[in-house]
C-alpha positions, 0 to 999 in steps of 0.5 A: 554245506553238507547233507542234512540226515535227521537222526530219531532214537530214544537211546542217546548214545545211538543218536550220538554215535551216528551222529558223529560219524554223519559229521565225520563224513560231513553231513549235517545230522539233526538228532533227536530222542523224542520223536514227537519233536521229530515228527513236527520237522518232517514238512518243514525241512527238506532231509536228504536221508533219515534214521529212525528207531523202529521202537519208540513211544508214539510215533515210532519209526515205523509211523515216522517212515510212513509220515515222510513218504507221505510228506511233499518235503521229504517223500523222496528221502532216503530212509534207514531203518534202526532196529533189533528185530531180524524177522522176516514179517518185521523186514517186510513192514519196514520196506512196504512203509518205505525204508530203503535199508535197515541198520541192525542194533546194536549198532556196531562202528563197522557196519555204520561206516559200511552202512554210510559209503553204500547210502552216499549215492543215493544221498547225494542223487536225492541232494541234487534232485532237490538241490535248490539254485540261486538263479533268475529265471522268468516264470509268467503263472495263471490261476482262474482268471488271474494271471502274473509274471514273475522271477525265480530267486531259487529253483529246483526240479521240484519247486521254485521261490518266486518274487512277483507283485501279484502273489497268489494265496497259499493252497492255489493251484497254478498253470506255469510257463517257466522260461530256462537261461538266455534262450528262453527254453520253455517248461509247462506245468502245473505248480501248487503255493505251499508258502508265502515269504513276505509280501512279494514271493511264492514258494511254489511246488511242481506237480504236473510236469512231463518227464521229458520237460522235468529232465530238460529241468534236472540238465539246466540245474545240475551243472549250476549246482554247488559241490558239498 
């Protein structure tokens, strides 16, 4: 599976033409003109890179921008800029907001294709960061009184899907013990419900993990994750 990029532009020839060069460098864009429709997808689906139109009917690229770095999905993604504008001011916003490069219009094929080799690694280091592995890990989860074991179905250095018969409510803050492969090596932390999955599993978010126990994470992670 490749990369998901969403694409944002009320002009569909540029959604079109980014978008076939995103599938010719196998990732997987998700275009869109209207940016309403857009705006609702930001904190339901994970994107490992976005281009938004900076001029657009309400909410235009720059407030887009600015609901993505605000987003627990997406607050990492790396953002592109479409735009006409070459003023210094205008540069400024976009970068204080949170774009990471800005791609000027129109849209030349060459400068795409520049565009998208320098964007590839920060892409795929934004991929792997999220990057969620189907693997069996014990977790033992702690809310006020409450305590609960439970297993892993999938696991990233941000969050978890976790089966358990005591699931918590959605919204409720819980101290974790996550257990990593055969010799149990031990992550602690603090960890947010931000989904139910039907009667037995948690979608779980990692808020407060120390750097040294989140890099312990990423090592156990990355050898486990697929290629593109």
């Amino acid at each position: 599976m490749g990369n998901k990029v969403l694409v944002v532009d009320d002009d569909p020839r540029t959604c079109e033409l980014i978008s076939e060069f995103l599938t010719i460098s196998e990732m997987e864009p998700t275009a869109h003109t209207d940016s309403v429709r857009a705006a609702s997808q930001i904190n339901l689906t994970k994107f490992d890179a976005a281009f938004l139109d900076v001029r657009m009917p309400a909410p235009d690229g720059i407030e887009l921008a600015r609901q993505i770095r605000n987003s627990a999905l997406n607050r990492k993604t790396v953002i592109i800029m479409i735009t006409g504008e070459t003023e210094q001011q205008f540069l400024n916003r976009a970068f204080e907001v949170g774009a990471n490069f800005v791609l000027f219009k129109p849209v030349d094929r060459r400068a795409l294709l520049r565009l998208l080799r320098v964007v590839e690694a920060p892409i795929e280091r934004e991929r792997q960061r999220f990057a969620r592995v189907h693997v069996n890990c014990k977790v033992s989860m702690e809310a006020s009184d409450k305590k609960a074991e439970g297993v892993t179905l999938d696991l990233s250095v941000n969050g978890m899907l976790v089966k358990t018969s005591h699931p918590f409510p959605v919204d409720t803050r819980l101290e974790i013990n996550l257990r990593l492969g055969k010799n149990d090596v031990e992550i602690r932390g603090a960890a947010r419900v931000v989904r139910l999955v039907g009667d037995d599993c948690m979608g779980l978010q990692l808020e407060t993990v120390g750097p040294t126990e989140r890099a312990t994470l990423q090592d156990f992670l990355i050898p486990l994750i697929p290629p593109n």
